[in-house]
N, C-alpha and C positions, 0 to 999 in steps of 0.2 A: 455549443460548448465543445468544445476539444481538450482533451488530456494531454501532456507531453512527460512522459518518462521516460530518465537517465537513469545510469547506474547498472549494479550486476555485473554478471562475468564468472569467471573461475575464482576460486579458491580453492584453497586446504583447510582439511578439520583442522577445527578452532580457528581458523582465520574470520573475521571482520568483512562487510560491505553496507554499503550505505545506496537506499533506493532513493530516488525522489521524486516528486511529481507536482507539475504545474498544471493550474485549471484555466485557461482563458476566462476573459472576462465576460458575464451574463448577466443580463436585468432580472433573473432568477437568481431566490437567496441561498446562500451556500450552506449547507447542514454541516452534516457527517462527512468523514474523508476516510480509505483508509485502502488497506491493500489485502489482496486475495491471492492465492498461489494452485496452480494447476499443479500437478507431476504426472508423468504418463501413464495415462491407464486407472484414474482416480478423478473425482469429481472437485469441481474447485470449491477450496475452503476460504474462509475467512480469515485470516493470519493478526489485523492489528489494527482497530477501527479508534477515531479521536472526532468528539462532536466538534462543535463551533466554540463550546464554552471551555474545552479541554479535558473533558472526560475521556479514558483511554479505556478500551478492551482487550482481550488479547487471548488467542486458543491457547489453551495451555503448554502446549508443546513448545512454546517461544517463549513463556512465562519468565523473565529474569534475563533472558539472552538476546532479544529484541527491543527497541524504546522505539516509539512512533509519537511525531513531533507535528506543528504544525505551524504556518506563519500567516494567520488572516487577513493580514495585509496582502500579502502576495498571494494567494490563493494556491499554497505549495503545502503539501504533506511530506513527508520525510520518514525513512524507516531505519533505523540503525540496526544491522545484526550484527551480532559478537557470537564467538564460542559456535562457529555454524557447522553444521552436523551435516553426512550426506541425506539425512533424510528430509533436508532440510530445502534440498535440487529440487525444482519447478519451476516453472516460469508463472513469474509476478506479475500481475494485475494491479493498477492503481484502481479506484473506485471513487465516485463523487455522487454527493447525492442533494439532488439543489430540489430546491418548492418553487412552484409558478406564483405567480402575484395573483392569481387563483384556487392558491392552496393543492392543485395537483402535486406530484413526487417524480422528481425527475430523477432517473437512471445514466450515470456515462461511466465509462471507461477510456481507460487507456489500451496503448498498444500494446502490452505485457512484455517482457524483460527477461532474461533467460537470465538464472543464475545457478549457477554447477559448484559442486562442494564435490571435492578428490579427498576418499578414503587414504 
C-alpha cells in the first residue's frame, strides 16, 4: 500500500490550504483515514481522523478551522484548513489504516508535506 500526498506550502495567518491524499489500491479493507502533524521538537499529534462510514474527529486546536473529507471510491482523504495560525507549521502526515482478510490492523503512511503559516 502506498500513500501519495499533495498540497501544503506557505501561507499567511488566516490564509487557507487544502492537503490531500491518495491510497493505492489493496485486497486489504480500508478503515479510518486521517492526518497527523509533526512541528520541530514535539511529538507527532493527531490533527483530523474520518472512519469509512464518515464519522470525523478533530484535536481541538483545529476544532471549527479544519474539515476533513473523504471519497471511498477513490481511496482519497482530504483536509481543508482555514483561518491557519502559525502554530498551526509542521509537516503533515497522511495516515491509513486498512484490516487484513485476517482481521490483523494495518498501519501506512504517507511521505508528510511541509506546510508553514508566516506570522
Amino acid at each position: 500500500v502506498q500513500l501519495q500526498a499533495s498540497g501544503g506550502g506557505l501561507v499567511q495567518t488566516g490564509g487557507s490550504l487544502k492537503l490531500s491524499c491518495t491510497a493505492s489500491e489493496s485486497r486489504f479493507s480500508l478503515n479510518a483515514m486521517g492526518w497527523y502533524r509533526q512541528a520541530p521538537g514535539k511529538q507527532r499529534e493527531l490533527v483530523a481522523s474520518i472512519t469509512s462510514g464518515g464519522t470525523t474527529d478533530y484535536t481541538d486546536s483545529v476544532k471549527g478551522r479544519f474539515t476533513i473529507s473523504r471519497d471511498n471510491a477513490k481511496n482519497t482523504v482530504s483536509l481543508h484548513m482555514n483561518s491557519l495560525r502559525p502554530e498551526d507549521t509542521a509537516v503533515y502526515y497522511c495516515n491509513a489504516k486498512f484490516r487484513t482478510p485476517w482481521g490483523a490492523p494495518r498501519d501506512y503512511w504517507g511521505q508528510g508535506t511541509q506546510v508553514t503559516v508566516s506570522s
